[in-house]
C-alpha positions as CSV (number, residue, x, y, z in Angstrom):
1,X,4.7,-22.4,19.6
2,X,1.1,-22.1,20.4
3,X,-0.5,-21.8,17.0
4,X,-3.9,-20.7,18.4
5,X,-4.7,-17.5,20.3
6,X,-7.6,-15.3,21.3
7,X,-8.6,-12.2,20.1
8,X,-11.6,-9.6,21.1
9,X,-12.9,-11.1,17.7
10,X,-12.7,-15.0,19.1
11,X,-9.8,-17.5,18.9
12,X,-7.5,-18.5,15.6
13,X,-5.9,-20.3,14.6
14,X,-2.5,-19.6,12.9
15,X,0.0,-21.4,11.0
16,X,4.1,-22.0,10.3
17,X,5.8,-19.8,8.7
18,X,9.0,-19.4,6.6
19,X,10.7,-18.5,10.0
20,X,11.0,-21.3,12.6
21,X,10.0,-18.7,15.2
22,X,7.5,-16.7,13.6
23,X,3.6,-17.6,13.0
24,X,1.2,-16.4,9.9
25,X,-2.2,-15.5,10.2
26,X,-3.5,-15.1,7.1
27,X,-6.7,-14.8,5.1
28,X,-8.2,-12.5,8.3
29,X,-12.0,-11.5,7.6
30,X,-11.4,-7.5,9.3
31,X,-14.7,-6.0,8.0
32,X,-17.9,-7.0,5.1
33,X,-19.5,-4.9,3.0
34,X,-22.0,-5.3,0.4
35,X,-21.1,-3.5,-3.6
36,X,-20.8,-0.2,-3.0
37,X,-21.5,0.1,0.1
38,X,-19.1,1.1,3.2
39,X,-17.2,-1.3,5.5
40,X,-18.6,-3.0,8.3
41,X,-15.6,-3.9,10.7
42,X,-15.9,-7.6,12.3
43,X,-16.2,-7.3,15.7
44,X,-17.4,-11.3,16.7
45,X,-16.7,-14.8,14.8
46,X,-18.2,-18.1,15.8
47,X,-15.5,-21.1,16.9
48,X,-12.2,-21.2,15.8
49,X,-11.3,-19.2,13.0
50,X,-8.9,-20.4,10.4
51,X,-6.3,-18.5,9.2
52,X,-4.1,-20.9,7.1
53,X,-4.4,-19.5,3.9
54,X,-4.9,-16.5,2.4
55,X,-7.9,-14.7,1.4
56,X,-9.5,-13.6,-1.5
57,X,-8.3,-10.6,-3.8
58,X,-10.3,-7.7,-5.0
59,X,-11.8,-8.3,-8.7
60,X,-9.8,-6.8,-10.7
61,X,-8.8,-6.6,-14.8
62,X,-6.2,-10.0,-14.5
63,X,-9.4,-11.4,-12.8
64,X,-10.5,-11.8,-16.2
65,X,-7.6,-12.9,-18.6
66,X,-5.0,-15.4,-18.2
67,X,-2.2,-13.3,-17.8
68,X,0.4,-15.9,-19.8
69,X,-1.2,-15.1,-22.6
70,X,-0.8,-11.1,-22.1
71,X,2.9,-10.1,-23.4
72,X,2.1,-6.3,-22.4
73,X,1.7,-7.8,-18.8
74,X,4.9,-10.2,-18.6
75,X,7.0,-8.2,-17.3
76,X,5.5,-7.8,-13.5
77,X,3.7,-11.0,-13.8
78,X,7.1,-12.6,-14.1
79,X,8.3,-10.9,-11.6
80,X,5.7,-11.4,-8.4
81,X,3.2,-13.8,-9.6
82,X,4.5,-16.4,-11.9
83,X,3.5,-20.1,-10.5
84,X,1.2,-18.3,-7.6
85,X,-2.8,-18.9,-7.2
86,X,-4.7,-15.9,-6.9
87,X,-8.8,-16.1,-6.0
88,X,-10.8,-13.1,-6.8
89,X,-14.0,-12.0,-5.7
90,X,-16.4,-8.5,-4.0
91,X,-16.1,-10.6,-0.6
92,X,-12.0,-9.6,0.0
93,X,-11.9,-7.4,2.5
94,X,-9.0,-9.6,4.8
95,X,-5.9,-9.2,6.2
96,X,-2.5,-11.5,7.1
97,X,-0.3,-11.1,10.1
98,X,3.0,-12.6,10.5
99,X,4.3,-12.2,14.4
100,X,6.6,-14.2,17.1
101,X,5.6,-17.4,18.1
102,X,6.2,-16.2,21.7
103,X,4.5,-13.0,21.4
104,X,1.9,-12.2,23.8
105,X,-0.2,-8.4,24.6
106,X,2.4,-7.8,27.3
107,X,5.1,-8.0,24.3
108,X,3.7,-4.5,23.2
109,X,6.0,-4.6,19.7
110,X,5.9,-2.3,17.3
111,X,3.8,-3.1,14.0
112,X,4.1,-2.5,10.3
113,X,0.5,-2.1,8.3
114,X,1.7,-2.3,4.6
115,X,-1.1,-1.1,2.2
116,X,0.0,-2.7,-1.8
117,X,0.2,-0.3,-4.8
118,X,-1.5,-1.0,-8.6
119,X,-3.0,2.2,-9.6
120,X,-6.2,1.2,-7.6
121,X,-6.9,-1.3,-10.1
122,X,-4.3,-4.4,-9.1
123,X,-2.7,-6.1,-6.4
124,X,-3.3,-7.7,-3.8
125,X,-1.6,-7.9,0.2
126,X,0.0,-11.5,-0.5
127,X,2.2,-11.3,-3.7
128,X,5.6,-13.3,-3.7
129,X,7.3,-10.0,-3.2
130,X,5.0,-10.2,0.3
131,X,4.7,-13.0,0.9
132,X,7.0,-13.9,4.5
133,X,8.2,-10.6,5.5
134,X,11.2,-10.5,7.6
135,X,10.1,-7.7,10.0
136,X,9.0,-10.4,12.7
137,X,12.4,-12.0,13.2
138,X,13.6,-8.0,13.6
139,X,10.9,-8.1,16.5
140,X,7.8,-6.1,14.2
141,X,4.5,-7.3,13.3
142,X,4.3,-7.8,10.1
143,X,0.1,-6.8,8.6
144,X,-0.9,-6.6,4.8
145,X,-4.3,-6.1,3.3
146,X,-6.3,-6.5,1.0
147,X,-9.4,-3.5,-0.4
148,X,-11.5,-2.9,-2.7
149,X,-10.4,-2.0,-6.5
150,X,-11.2,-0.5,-10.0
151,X,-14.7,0.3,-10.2
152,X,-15.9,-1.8,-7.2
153,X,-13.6,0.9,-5.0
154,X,-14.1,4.1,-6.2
155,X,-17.0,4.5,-8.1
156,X,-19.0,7.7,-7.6
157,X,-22.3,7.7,-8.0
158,X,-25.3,10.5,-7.1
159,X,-27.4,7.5,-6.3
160,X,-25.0,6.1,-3.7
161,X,-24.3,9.6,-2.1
162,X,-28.3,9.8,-1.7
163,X,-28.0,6.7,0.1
164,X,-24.9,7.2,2.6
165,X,-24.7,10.9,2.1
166,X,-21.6,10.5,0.3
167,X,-19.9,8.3,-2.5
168,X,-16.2,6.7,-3.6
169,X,-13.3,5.8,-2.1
170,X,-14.6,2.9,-0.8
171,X,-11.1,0.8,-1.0
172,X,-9.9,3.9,1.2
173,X,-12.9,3.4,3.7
174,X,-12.0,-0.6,3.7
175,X,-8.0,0.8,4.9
176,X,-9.6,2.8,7.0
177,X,-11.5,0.0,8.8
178,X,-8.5,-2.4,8.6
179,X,-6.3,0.0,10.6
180,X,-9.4,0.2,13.0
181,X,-9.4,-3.8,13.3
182,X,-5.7,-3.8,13.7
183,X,-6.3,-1.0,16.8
184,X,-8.6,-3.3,18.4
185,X,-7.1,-7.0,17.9
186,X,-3.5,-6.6,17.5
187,X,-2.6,-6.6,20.7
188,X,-3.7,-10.4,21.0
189,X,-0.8,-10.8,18.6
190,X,1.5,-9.4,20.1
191,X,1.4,-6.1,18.3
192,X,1.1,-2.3,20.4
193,X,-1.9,-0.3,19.1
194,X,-0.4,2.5,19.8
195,X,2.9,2.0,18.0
196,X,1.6,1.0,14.0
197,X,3.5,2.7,11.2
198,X,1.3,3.1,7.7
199,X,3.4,2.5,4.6
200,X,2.9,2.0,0.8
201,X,4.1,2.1,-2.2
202,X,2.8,3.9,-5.8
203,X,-0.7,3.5,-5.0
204,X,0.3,2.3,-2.1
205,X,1.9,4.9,-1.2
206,X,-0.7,7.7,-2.4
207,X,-3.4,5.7,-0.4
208,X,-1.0,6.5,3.1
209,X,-0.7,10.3,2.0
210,X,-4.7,10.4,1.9
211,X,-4.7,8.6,5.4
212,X,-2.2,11.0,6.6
213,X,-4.8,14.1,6.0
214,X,-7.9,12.2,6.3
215,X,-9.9,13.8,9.9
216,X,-11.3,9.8,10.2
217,X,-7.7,8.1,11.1
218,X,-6.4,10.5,14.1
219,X,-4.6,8.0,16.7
220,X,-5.0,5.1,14.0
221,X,-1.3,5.4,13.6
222,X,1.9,6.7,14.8
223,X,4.3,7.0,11.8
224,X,4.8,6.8,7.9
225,X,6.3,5.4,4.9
226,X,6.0,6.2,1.3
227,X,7.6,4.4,-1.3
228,X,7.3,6.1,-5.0
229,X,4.2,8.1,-4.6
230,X,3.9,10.0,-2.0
231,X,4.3,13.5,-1.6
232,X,3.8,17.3,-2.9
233,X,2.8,18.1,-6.1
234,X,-0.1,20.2,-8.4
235,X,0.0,17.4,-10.9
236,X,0.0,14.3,-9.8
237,X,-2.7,12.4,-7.4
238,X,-4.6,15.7,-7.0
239,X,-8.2,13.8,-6.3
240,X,-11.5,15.8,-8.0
241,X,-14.4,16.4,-6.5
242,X,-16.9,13.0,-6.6
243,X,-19.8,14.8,-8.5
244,X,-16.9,15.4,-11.0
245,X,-17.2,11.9,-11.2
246,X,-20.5,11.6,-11.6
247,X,-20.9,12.0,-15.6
248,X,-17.9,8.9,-15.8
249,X,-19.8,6.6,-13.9
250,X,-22.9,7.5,-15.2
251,X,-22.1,6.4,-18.4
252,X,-20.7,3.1,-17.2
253,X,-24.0,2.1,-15.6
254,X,-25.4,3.2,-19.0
255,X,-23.4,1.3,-21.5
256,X,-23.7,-1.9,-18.7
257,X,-27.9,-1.4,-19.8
258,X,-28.5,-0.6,-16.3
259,X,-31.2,1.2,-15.8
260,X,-31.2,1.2,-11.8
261,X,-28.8,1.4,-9.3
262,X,-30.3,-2.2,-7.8
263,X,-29.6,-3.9,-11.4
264,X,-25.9,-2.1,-11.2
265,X,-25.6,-3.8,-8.0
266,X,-26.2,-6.9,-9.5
267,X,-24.6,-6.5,-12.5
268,X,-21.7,-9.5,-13.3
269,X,-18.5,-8.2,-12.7
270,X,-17.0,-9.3,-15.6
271,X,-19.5,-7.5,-17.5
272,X,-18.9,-4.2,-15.3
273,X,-14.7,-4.1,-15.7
274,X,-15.6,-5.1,-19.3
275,X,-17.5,-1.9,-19.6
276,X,-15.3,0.4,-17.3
277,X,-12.5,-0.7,-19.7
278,X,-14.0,0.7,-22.6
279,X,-15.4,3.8,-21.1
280,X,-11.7,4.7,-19.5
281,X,-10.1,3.9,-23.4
282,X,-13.0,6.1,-24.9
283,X,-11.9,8.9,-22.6
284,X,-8.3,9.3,-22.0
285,X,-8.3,11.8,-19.7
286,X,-10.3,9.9,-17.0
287,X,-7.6,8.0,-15.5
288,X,-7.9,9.9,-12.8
289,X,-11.6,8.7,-12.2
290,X,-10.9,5.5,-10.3
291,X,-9.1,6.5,-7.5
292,X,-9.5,8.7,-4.3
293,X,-11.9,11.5,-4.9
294,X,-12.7,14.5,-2.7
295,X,-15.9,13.0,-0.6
296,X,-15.9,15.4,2.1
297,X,-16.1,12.2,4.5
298,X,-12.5,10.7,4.5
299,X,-11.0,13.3,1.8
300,X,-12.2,17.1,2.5
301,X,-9.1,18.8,0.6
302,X,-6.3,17.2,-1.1
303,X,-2.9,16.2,0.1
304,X,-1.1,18.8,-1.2
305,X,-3.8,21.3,0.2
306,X,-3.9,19.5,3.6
307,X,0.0,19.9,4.1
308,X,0.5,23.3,2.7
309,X,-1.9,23.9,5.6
310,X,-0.1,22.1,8.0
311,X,-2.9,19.4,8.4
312,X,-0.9,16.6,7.8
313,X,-0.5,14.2,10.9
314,X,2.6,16.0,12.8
315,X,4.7,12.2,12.7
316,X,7.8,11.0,11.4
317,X,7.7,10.4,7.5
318,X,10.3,8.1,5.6
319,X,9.9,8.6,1.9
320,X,11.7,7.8,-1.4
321,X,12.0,6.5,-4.8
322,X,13.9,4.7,-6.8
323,X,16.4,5.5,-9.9
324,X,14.3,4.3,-12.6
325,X,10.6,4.4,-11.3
326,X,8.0,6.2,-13.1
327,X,9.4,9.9,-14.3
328,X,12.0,9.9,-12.0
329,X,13.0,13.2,-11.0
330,X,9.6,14.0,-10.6
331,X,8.6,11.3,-8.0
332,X,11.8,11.7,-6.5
333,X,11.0,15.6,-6.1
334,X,7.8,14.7,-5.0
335,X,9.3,12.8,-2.0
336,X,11.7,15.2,-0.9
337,X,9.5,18.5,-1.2
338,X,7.0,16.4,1.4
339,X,9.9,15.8,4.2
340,X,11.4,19.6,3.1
341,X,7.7,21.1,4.4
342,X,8.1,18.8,7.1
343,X,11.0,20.6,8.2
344,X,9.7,24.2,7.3
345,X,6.5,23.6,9.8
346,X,8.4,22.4,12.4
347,X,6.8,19.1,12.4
348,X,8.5,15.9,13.2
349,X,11.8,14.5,11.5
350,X,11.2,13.0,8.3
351,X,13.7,11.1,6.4
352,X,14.6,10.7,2.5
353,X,15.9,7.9,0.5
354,X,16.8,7.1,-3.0
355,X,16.8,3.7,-4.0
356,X,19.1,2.8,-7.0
357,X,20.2,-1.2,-7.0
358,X,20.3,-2.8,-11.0
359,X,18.5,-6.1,-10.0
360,X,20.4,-8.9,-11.6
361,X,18.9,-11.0,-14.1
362,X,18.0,-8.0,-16.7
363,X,18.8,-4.5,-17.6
364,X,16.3,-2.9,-16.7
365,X,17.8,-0.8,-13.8
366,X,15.7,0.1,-10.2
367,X,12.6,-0.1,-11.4
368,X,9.2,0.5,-10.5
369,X,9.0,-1.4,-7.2
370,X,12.0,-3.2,-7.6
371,X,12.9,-1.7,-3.7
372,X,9.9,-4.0,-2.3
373,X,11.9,-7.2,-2.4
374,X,14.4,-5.5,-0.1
375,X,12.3,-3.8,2.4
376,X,10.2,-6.8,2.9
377,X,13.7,-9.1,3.2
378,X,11.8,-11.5,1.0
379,X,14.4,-11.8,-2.3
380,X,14.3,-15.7,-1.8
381,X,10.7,-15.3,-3.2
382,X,12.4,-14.0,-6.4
383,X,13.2,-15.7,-9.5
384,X,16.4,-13.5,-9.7
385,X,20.1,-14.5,-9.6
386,X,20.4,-12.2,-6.3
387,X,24.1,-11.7,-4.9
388,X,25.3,-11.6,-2.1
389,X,25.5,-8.0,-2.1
390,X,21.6,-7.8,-2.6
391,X,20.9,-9.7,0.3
392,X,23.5,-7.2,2.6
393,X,21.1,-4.6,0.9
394,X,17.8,-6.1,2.0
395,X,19.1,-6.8,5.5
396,X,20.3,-3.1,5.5
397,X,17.5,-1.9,4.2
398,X,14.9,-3.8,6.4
399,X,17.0,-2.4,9.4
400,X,16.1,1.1,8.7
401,X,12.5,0.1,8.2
402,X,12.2,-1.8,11.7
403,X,14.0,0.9,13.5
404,X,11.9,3.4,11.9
405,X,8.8,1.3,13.0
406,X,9.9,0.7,16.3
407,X,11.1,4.7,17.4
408,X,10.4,7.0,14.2
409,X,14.4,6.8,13.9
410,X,15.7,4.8,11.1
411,X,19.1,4.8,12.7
412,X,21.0,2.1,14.6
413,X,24.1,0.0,15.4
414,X,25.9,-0.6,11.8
415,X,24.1,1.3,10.2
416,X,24.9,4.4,8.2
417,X,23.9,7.8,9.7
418,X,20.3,8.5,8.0
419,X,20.0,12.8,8.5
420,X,16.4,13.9,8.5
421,X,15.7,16.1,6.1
422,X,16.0,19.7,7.7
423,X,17.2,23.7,7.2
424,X,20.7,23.2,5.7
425,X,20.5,19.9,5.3
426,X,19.0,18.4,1.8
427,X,21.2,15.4,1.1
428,X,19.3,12.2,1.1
429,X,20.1,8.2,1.5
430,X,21.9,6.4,-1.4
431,X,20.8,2.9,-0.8
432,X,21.8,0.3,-4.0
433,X,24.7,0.2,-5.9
434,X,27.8,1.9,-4.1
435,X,28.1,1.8,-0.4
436,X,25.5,3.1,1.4
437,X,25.6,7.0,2.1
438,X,23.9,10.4,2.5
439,X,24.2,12.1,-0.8
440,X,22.5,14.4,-3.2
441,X,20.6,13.2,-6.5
442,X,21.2,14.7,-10.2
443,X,17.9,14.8,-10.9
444,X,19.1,16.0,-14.7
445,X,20.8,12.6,-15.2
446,X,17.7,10.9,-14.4
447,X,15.8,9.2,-17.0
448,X,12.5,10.5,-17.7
449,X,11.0,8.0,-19.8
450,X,8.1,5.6,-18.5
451,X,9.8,2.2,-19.0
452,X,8.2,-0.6,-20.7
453,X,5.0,-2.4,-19.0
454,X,6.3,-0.6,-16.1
455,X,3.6,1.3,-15.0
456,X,1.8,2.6,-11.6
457,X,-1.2,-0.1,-12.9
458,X,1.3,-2.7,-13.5
């Protein structure tokens, strides 16, 4: 395999993989931008660039603690970081590609541009759960990112909109101009331009709904997956206006003793999640306030607005959630109402799952992103005791997803008949403990409580 190649940007070079036949690309710089200020995609590097290892995550609260010594956090640090190295830093706007060794422009294959959940504050594009997808070896190139978070992505501020003419969402903006690097490069590995599918999940998943209404990403992709957050509701991810931000933010700067936005900029950022920490546990009700806001830019109206309207992007959707996520009937609900008003418009086929495996190794049920292991084929990452019947599951499961990629049909050889969601048709796919099958969901058994540790900010 030829480990380097060469891109519009200039050549890398790549590196082994988990899979004999698949190279990894990782730690890609795909745009820079200074603290608060909006993305600048790379169009040129000088020499060979190195992509061995990844780059650094977004600052973020764990940036700051040793998470070993946070009980309240074990739960998802033992499940997708324990004995990984994570760097943090502003400068981490970069991107990993896995893709065939033998894959070249003419291989035009279809490409999946996963965007990581955390409640905008956490994450990052190479946790062990993502860490070697599978999707390559299925013939799909395989793209995760990294974007801004917390305060240094979605702060508002009326100094900022002076100087841009608008303010926040500037970890959307940084998705934005990685799906506009991926357009222009990907094609040098392998990947078709025209053929990317978006998905996430929670935040994830909420950050994809945005794209899917934004007026900036028309023909930045061609399908759409949402994984316990997406979809329709009056409650839940409804973005405010950014000057209904402004008072929030205001105080932040204040209580940091800045009295300028140019000593804000420079302000540690220790000392500025310390500070936005506080100010968020002073005011309960301002969870909301780092996130996507309504910036008339990327986000004119919100997602619920947008699709009631019919201004979604008219592609195929897959969408689900999983038995013991966050409020579960109502995320499920969520999911389902989305691919319903799909139908109703008469916009493409959209297609519902319902994820509900017990991972071995606790009780603790289909969790919270517990269906990320399987869609990513990457359960040898896991600490778990995983059977033999969670590994038919991931294979399954990774099917659908590639086929989905590759046509906007999930369906294939061996696989179960996935029905789109349509008129007359409201059963969705069982995918986890029995056999896999098209049935409908008790939402009234479902439990409603927010499990332990388990939350969207993990």
């Amino acid at each position: 395999m030829n480990m380097q190649i060469d891109t519009p940007c200039g050549r890398i070079q790549g590196t082994e993989s988990s899979y004999a036949d698949v190279i990894s690309f990782r730690g890609i710089r795909y745009a820079k931008a200074g603290r608060w200020e909006y993305p600048q995609v790379v169009e040129q590097w000088d020499g060979i660039y190195d992509a061995a290892e990844y780059g650094a995550c977004s600052y973020q609260p764990r940036a700051f603690y040793n998470e070993e010594d946070m009980p309240e956090k074990a739960f998802y640090y033992n499940e997708f970081r324990r004995g990984a190295h994570y760097v943090y830093d502003e400068d981490c706007l970069f991107l990993n590609i896995w893709t065939l060794g033998d894959a070249v422009p003419q291989s035009r294959l279809p490409v999946l541009f996963y965007i990581h959940g955390g409640g905008f504050t956490g994450g990052c594009g190479h946790e062990k759960h993502f860490d070697g997808p599978v999707w390559p070896t299925q013939g799909v190139v395989a793209v995760t990112i990294n974007y801004r978070l917390g305060p240094m992505g979605f702060l508002c501020l009326p100094e900022l909109e002076k100087e841009a003419g608008h303010t926040g969402n500037y970890g959307l903006f940084d998705q934005v101009a990685a799906l506009q690097w991926v357009r222009r490069n990907i094609a040098a590995f392998g990947g078709d331009p025209e053929n990317v599918t978006v998905m996430g999940q929670s935040a994830g998943a909420m950050s994809v709904q945005s794209l899917c209404v934004s007026p900036l990403t028309d023909h930045l992709f061609a399908k759409a997956v949402m994984s316990s957050g997406g979809g329709v509701s009056k409650m839940f991810g409804t973005p405010s206006p950014a000057e209904k931000q402004f008072a929030f933010w205001q105080k932040v700067m204040e209580r940091s003793g800045c009295a300028t936005l140019a000593e804000f900029r420079r302000l540690a950022p220790e000392k500025l999640f310390a500070v936005w920490q506080q100010e968020k546990a002073k005011q309960p009700k301002t969870a909301q306030m780092t996130g996507p806001c309504l910036d008339g830019v990327l986000l004119v109206k919100s997602a619920r607005e947008a699709a009631e309207s019919g201004e979604q992007k008219d592609i195929p959707y897959m969408m689900g959630s999983t038995s013991h996520d966050i409020v579960p009937p109502f995320v499920f609900k969520m999911a389902k109402d989305w691919c319903r008003m799909q139908a109703e418009q008469g916009k493409q086929k959209s297609y519902a799952w319902f994820f509900d495996r017990m991972l071995p190794g606790d009780d603790n049920g289909a969790w919270h992103s517990s269906d990320l292991w399987y869609w990513f084929g990457t359960l040898k990452n896991c600490w778990r005791p995983m059977e033999e019947k969670d590994y038919d599951l991931s294979r399954e499961m990774s099917a659908y997803l590639t086929n989905f990629a590759r046509t906007g049909n999930p369906n294939g050889e061996g696989l179960t008949e996935w029905l789109p969601v349509a008129k007359g048709q409201n059963k969705v796919l069982r995918l986890g403990e029995k056999e896999t099958h098209m049935g409908g969901v008790n939402m009234a058994k479902l439990n409603y409580t927010m499990l332990t540790n388990k939350a969207v900010g993990e």
